[in-house]
Gaussian input, Z-matrix of N, CA and C with variables (Angstrom, degrees):
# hf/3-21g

backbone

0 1
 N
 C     1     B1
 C     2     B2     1     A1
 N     3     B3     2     A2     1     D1
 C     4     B4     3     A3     2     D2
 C     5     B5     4     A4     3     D3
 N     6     B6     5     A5     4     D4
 C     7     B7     6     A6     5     D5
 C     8     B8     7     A7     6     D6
 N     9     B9     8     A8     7     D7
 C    10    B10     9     A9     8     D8
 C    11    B11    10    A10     9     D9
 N    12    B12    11    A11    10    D10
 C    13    B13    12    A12    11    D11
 C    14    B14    13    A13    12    D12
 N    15    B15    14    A14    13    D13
 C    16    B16    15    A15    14    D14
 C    17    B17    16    A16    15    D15
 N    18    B18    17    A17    16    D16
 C    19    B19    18    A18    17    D17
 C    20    B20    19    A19    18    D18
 N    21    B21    20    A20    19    D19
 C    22    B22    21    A21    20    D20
 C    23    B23    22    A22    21    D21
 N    24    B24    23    A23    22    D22
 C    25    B25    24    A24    23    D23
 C    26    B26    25    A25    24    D24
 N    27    B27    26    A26    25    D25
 C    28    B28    27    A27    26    D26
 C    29    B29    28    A28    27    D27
 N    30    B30    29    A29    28    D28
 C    31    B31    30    A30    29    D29
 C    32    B32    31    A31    30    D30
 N    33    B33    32    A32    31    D31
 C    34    B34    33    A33    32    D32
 C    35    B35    34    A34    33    D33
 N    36    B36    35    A35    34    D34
 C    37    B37    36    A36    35    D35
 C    38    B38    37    A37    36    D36
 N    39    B39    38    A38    37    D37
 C    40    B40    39    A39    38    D38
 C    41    B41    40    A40    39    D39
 N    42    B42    41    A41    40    D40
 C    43    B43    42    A42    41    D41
 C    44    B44    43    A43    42    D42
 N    45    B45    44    A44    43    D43
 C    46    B46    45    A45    44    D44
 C    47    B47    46    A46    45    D45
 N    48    B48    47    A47    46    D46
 C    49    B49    48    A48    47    D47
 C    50    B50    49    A49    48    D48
 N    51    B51    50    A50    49    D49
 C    52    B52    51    A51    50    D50
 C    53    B53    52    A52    51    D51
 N    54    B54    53    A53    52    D52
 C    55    B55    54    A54    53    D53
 C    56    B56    55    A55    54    D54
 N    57    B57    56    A56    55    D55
 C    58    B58    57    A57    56    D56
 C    59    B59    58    A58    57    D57
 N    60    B60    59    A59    58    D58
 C    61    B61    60    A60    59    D59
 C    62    B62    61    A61    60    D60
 N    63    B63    62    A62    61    D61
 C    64    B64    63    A63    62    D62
 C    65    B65    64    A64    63    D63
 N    66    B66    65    A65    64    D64
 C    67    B67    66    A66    65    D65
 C    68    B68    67    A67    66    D66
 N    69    B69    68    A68    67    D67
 C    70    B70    69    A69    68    D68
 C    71    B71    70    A70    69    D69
 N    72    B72    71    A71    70    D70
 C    73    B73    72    A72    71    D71
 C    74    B74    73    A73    72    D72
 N    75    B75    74    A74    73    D73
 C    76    B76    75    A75    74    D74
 C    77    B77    76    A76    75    D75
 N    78    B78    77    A77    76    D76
 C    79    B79    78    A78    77    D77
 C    80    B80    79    A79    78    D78
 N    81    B81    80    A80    79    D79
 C    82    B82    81    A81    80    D80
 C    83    B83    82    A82    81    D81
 N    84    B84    83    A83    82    D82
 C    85    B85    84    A84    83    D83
 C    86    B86    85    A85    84    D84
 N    87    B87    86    A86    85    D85
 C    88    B88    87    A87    86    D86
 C    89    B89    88    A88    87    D87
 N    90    B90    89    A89    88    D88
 C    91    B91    90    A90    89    D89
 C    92    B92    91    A91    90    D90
 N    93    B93    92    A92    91    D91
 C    94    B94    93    A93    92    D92
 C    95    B95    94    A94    93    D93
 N    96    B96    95    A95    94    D94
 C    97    B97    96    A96    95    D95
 C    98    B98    97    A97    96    D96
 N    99    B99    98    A98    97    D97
 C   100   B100    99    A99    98    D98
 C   101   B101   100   A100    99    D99
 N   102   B102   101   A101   100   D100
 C   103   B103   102   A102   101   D101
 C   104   B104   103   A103   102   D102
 N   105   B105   104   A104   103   D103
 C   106   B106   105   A105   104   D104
 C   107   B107   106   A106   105   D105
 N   108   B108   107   A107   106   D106
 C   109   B109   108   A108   107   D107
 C   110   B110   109   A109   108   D108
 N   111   B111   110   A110   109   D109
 C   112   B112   111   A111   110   D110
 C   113   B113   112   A112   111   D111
 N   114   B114   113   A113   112   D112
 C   115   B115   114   A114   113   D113
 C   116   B116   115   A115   114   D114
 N   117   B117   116   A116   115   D115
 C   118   B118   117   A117   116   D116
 C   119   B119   118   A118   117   D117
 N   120   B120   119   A119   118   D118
 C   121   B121   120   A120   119   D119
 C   122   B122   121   A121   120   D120
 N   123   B123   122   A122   121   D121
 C   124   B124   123   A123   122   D122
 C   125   B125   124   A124   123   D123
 N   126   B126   125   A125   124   D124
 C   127   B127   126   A126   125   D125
 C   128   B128   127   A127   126   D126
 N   129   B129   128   A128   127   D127
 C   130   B130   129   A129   128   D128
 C   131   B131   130   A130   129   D129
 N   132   B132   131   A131   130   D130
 C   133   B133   132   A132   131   D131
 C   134   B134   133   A133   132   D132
 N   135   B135   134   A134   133   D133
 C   136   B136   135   A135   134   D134
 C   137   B137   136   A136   135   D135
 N   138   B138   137   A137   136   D136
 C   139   B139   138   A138   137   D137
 C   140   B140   139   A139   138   D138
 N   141   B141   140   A140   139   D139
 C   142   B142   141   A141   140   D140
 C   143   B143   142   A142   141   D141
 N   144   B144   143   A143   142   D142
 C   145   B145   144   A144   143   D143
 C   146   B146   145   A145   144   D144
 N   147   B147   146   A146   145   D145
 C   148   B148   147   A147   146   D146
 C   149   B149   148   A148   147   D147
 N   150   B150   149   A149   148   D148
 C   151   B151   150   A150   149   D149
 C   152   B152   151   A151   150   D150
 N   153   B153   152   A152   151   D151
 C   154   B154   153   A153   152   D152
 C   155   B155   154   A154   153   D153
 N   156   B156   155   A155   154   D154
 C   157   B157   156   A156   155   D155
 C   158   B158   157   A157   156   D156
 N   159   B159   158   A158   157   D157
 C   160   B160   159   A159   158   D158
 C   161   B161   160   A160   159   D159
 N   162   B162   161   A161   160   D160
 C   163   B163   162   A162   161   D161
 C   164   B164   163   A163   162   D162
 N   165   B165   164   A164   163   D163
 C   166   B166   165   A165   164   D164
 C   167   B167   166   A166   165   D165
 N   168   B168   167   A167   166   D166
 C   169   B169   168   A168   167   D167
 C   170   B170   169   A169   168   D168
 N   171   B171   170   A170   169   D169
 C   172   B172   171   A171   170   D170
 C   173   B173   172   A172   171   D171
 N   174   B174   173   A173   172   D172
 C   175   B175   174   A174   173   D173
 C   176   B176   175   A175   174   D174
 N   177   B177   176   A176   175   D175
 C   178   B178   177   A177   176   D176
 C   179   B179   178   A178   177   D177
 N   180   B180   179   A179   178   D178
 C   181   B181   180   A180   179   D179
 C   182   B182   181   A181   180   D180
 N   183   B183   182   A182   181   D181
 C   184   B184   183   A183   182   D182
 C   185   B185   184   A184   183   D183
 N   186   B186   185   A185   184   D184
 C   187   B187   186   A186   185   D185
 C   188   B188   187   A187   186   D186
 N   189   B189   188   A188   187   D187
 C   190   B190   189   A189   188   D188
 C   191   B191   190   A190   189   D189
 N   192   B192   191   A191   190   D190
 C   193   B193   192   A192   191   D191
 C   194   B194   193   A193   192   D192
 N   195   B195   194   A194   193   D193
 C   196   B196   195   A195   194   D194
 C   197   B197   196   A196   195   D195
 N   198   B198   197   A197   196   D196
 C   199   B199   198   A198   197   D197
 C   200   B200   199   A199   198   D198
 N   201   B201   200   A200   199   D199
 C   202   B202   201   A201   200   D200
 C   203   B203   202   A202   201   D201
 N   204   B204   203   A203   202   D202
 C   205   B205   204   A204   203   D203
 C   206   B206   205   A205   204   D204
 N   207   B207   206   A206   205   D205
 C   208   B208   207   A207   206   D206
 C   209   B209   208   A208   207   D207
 N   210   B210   209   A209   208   D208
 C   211   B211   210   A210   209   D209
 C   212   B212   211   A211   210   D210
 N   213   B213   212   A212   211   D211
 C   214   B214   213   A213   212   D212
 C   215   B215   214   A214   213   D213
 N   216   B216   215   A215   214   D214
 C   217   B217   216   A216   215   D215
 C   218   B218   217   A217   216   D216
 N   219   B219   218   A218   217   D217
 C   220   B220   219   A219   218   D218
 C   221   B221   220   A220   219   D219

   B1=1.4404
   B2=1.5240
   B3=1.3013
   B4=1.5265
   B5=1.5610
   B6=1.5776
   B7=1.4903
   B8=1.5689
   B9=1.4771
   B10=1.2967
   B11=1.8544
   B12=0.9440
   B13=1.3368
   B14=1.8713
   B15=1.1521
   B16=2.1971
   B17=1.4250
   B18=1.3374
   B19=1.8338
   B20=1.3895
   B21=1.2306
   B22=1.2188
   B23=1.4094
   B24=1.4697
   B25=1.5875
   B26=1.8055
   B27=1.6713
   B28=1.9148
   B29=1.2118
   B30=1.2520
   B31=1.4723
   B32=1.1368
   B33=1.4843
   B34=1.5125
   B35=1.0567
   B36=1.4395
   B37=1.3583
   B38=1.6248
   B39=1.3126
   B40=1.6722
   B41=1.1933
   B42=1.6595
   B43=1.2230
   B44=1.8152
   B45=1.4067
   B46=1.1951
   B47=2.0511
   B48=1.7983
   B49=1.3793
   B50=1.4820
   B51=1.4301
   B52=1.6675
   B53=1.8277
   B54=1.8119
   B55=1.6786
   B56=1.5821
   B57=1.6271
   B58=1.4086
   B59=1.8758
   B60=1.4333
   B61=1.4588
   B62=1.6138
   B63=1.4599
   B64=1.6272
   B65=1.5719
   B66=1.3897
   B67=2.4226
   B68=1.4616
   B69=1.2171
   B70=1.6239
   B71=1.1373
   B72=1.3672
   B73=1.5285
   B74=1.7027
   B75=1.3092
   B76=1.5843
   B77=0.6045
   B78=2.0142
   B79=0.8938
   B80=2.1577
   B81=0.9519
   B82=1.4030
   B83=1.4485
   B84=1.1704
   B85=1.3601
   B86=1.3345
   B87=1.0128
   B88=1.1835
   B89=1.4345
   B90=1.2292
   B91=1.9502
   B92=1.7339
   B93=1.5959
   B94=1.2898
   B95=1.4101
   B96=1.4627
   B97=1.4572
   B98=1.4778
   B99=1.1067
   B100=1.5638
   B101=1.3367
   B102=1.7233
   B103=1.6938
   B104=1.2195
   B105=1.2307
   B106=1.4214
   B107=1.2745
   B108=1.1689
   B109=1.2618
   B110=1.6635
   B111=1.3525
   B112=1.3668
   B113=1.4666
   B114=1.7460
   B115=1.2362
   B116=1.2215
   B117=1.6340
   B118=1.7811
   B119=1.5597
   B120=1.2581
   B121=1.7398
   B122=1.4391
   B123=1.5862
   B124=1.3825
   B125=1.3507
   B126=1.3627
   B127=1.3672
   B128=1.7707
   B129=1.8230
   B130=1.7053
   B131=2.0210
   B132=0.6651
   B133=1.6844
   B134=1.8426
   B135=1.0855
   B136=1.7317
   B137=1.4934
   B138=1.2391
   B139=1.2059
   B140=1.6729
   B141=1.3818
   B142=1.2033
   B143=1.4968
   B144=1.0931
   B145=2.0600
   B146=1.0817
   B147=1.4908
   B148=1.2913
   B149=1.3983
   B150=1.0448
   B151=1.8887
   B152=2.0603
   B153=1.4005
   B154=1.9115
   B155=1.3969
   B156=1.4147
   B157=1.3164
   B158=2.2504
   B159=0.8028
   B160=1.4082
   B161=1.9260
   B162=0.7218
   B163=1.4386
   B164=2.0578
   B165=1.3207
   B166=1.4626
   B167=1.7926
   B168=1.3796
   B169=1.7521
   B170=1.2096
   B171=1.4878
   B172=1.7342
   B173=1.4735
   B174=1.2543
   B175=1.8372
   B176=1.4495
   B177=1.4356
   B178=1.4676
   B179=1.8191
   B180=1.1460
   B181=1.8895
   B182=1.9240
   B183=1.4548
   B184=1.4811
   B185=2.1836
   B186=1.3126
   B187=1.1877
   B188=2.1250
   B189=1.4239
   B190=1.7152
   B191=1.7156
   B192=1.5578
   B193=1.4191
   B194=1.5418
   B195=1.3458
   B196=1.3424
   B197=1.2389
   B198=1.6298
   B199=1.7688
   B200=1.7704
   B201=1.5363
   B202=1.3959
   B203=1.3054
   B204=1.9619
   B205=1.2727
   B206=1.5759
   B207=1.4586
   B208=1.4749
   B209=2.3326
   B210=0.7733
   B211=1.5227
   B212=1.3140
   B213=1.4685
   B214=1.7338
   B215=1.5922
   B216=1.4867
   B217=1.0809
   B218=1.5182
   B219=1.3757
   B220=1.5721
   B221=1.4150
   A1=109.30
   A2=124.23
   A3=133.57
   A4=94.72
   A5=126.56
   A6=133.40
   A7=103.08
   A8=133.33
   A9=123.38
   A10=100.34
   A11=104.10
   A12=129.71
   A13=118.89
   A14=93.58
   A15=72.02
   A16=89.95
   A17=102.94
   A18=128.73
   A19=124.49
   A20=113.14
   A21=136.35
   A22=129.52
   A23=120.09
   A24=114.50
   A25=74.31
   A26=79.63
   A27=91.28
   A28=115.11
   A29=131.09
   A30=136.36
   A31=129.43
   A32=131.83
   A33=124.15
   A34=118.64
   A35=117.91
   A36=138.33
   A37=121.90
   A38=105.56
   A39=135.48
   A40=113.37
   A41=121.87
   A42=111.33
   A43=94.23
   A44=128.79
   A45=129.34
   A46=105.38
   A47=105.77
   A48=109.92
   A49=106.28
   A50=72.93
   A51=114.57
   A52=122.39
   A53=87.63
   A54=107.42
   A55=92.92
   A56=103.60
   A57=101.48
   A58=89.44
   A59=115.57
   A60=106.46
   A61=114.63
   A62=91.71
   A63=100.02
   A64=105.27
   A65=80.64
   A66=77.89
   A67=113.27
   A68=129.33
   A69=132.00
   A70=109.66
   A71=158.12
   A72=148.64
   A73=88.78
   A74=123.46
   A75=124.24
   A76=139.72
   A77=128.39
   A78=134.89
   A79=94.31
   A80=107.93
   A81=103.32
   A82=110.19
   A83=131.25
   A84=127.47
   A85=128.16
   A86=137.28
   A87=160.21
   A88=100.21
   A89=104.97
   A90=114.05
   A91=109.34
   A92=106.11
   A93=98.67
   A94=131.78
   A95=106.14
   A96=137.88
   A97=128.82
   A98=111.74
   A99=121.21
   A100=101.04
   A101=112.28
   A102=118.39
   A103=138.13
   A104=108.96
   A105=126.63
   A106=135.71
   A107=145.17
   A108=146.78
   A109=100.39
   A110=114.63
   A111=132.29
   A112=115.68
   A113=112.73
   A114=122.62
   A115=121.39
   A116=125.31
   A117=104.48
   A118=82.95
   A119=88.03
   A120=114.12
   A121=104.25
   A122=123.23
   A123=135.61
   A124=96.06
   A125=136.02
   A126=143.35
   A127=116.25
   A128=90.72
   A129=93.42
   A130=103.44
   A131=145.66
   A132=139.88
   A133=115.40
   A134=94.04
   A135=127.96
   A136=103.81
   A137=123.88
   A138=126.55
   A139=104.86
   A140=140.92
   A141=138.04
   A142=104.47
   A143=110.63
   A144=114.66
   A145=111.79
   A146=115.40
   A147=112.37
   A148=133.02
   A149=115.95
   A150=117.60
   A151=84.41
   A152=104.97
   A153=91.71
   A154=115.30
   A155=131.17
   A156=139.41
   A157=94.06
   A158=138.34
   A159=141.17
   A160=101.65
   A161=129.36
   A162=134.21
   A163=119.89
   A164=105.29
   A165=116.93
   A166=117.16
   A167=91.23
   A168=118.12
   A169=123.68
   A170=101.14
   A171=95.28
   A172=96.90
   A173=104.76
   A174=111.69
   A175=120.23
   A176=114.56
   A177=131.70
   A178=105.54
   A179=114.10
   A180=111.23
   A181=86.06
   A182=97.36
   A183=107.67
   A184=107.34
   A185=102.86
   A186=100.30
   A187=118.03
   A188=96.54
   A189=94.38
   A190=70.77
   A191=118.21
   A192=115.57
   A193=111.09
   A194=128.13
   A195=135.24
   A196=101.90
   A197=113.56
   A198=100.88
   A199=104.51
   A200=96.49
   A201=116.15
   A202=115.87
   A203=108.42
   A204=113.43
   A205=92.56
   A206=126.33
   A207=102.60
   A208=100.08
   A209=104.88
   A210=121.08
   A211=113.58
   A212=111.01
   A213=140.31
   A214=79.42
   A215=135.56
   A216=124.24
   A217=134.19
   A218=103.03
   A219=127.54
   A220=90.61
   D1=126.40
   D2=-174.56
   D3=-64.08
   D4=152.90
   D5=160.43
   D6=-64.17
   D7=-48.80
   D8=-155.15
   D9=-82.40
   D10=158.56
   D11=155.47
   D12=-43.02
   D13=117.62
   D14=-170.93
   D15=-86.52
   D16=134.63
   D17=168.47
   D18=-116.10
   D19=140.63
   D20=-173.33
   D21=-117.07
   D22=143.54
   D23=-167.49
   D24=-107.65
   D25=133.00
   D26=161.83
   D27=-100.26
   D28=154.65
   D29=156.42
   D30=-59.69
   D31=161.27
   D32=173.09
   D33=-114.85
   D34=-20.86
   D35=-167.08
   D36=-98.29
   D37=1.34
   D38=-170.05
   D39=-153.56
   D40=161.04
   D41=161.47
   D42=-108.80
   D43=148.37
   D44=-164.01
   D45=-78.74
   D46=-53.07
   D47=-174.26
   D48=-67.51
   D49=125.47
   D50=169.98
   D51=77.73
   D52=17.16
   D53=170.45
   D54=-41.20
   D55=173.10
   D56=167.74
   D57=-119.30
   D58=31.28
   D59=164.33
   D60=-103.68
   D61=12.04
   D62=-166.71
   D63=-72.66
   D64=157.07
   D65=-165.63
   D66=58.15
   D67=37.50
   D68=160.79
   D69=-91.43
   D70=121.72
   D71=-155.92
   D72=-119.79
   D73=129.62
   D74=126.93
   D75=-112.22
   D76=138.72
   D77=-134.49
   D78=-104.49
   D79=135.92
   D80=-177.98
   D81=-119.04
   D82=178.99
   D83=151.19
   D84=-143.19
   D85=133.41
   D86=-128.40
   D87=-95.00
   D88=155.45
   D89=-177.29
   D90=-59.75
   D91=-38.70
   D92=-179.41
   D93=-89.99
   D94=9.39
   D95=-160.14
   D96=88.41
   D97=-4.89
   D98=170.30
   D99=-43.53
   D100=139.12
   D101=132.39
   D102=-82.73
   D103=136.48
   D104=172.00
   D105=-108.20
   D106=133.44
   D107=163.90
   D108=-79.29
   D109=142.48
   D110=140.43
   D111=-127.51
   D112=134.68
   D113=-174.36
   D114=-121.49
   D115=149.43
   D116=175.83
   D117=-103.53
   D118=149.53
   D119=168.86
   D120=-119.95
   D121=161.19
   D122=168.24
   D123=-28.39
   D124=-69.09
   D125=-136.73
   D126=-116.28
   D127=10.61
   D128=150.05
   D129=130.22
   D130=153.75
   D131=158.84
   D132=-37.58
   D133=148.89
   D134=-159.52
   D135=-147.10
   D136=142.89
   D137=-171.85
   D138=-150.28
   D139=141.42
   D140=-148.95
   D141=-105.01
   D142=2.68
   D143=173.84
   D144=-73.84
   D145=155.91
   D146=170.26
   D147=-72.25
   D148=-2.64
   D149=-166.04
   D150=-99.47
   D151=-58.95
   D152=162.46
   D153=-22.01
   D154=-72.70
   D155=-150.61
   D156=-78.19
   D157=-37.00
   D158=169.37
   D159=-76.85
   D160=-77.91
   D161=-168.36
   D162=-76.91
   D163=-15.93
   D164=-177.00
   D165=43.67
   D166=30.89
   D167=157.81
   D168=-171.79
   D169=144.25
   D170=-177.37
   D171=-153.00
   D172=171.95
   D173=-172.66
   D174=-57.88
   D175=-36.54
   D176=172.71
   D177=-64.11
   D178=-33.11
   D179=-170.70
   D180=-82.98
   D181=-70.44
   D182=-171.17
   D183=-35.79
   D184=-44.58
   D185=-173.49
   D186=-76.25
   D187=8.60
   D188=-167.36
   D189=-109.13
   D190=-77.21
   D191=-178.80
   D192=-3.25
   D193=-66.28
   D194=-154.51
   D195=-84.50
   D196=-22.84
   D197=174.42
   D198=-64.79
   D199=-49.83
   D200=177.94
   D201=-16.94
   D202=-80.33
   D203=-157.17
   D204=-78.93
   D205=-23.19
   D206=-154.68
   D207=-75.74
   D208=-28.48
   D209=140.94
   D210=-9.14
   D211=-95.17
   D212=-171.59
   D213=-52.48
   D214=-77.29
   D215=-156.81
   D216=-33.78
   D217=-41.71
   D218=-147.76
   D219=-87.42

Protein backbone atom coordinates (compact mmCIF):
# COMPACT_ATOMS: atom_id res chain seq x y z
CA UNK A 1 0.00 0.00 0.00
CA UNK A 2 1.60 3.47 -1.13
CA UNK A 3 1.88 6.15 2.11
CA UNK A 4 0.26 8.99 -0.06
CA UNK A 5 -3.23 9.31 -0.75
CA UNK A 6 -3.91 8.28 -4.54
CA UNK A 7 -4.93 11.64 -6.39
CA UNK A 8 -6.51 12.49 -9.28
CA UNK A 9 -6.77 15.38 -11.85
CA UNK A 10 -10.56 15.75 -12.69
CA UNK A 11 -11.93 17.07 -15.79
CA UNK A 12 -14.14 20.01 -16.44
CA UNK A 13 -15.36 19.37 -19.62
CA UNK A 14 -16.77 15.71 -18.76
CA UNK A 15 -17.82 13.94 -15.98
CA UNK A 16 -15.10 10.96 -15.82
CA UNK A 17 -17.50 7.95 -13.86
CA UNK A 18 -18.60 5.61 -16.03
CA UNK A 19 -16.83 7.42 -19.24
CA UNK A 20 -16.35 4.63 -21.61
CA UNK A 21 -12.58 6.10 -21.78
CA UNK A 22 -12.17 4.76 -18.40
CA UNK A 23 -9.11 2.28 -18.26
CA UNK A 24 -7.57 3.82 -21.57
CA UNK A 25 -3.80 4.14 -20.56
CA UNK A 26 -1.38 6.70 -22.40
CA UNK A 27 1.73 6.06 -22.69
CA UNK A 28 3.78 9.40 -22.50
CA UNK A 29 7.31 10.18 -22.18
CA UNK A 30 8.97 12.19 -20.11
CA UNK A 31 11.55 15.13 -20.82
CA UNK A 32 14.32 12.90 -19.73
CA UNK A 33 13.09 9.93 -21.62
CA UNK A 34 11.28 8.15 -18.99
CA UNK A 35 7.89 6.25 -19.59
CA UNK A 36 4.87 6.99 -18.29
CA UNK A 37 1.53 5.79 -18.05
CA UNK A 38 -1.39 8.20 -17.69
CA UNK A 39 -4.81 6.74 -16.82
CA UNK A 40 -8.52 7.90 -16.53
CA UNK A 41 -10.05 6.43 -13.53
CA UNK A 42 -13.85 6.85 -12.38
CA UNK A 43 -12.66 9.86 -10.40
CA UNK A 44 -10.43 11.60 -13.05
CA UNK A 45 -6.56 10.93 -14.63
CA UNK A 46 -3.55 9.48 -12.65
CA UNK A 47 -0.27 9.37 -14.03
CA UNK A 48 2.60 6.92 -12.72
CA UNK A 49 5.56 9.69 -12.08
CA UNK A 50 6.65 10.73 -9.19
CA UNK A 51 5.89 14.51 -8.94
CA UNK A 52 1.93 13.01 -9.90
CA UNK A 53 2.03 10.88 -6.74
CA UNK A 54 3.40 14.18 -4.37
CA UNK A 55 1.51 17.02 -6.19
CA UNK A 56 -1.69 15.00 -7.89
CA UNK A 57 -0.69 16.82 -11.27
CA UNK A 58 1.91 16.81 -13.57
CA UNK A 59 2.62 17.88 -17.24
CA UNK A 60 2.17 14.34 -18.69
CA UNK A 61 -1.71 13.99 -16.91
CA UNK A 62 -2.32 17.84 -17.54
CA UNK A 63 -1.00 17.35 -21.14
CA UNK A 64 -3.41 14.07 -22.16
CA UNK A 65 -6.42 15.95 -20.14
CA UNK A 66 -6.12 18.88 -22.65
CA UNK A 67 -5.77 16.56 -25.61
CA UNK A 68 -8.87 14.99 -24.00
CA UNK A 69 -11.19 17.84 -23.42
CA UNK A 70 -9.92 19.94 -26.31
CA UNK A 71 -11.38 16.77 -28.28
CA UNK A 72 -14.91 16.63 -26.36
CA UNK A 73 -14.99 20.31 -27.26
CA UNK A 74 -14.57 20.44 -30.98
Amino acid sequence: MSKFKEKYLVPTVFRPNGHWMVGTIWPVKGSKGNEYSVELHDKGFNCDCPGFTFRGSCKHSQAILKKVEGVMEW
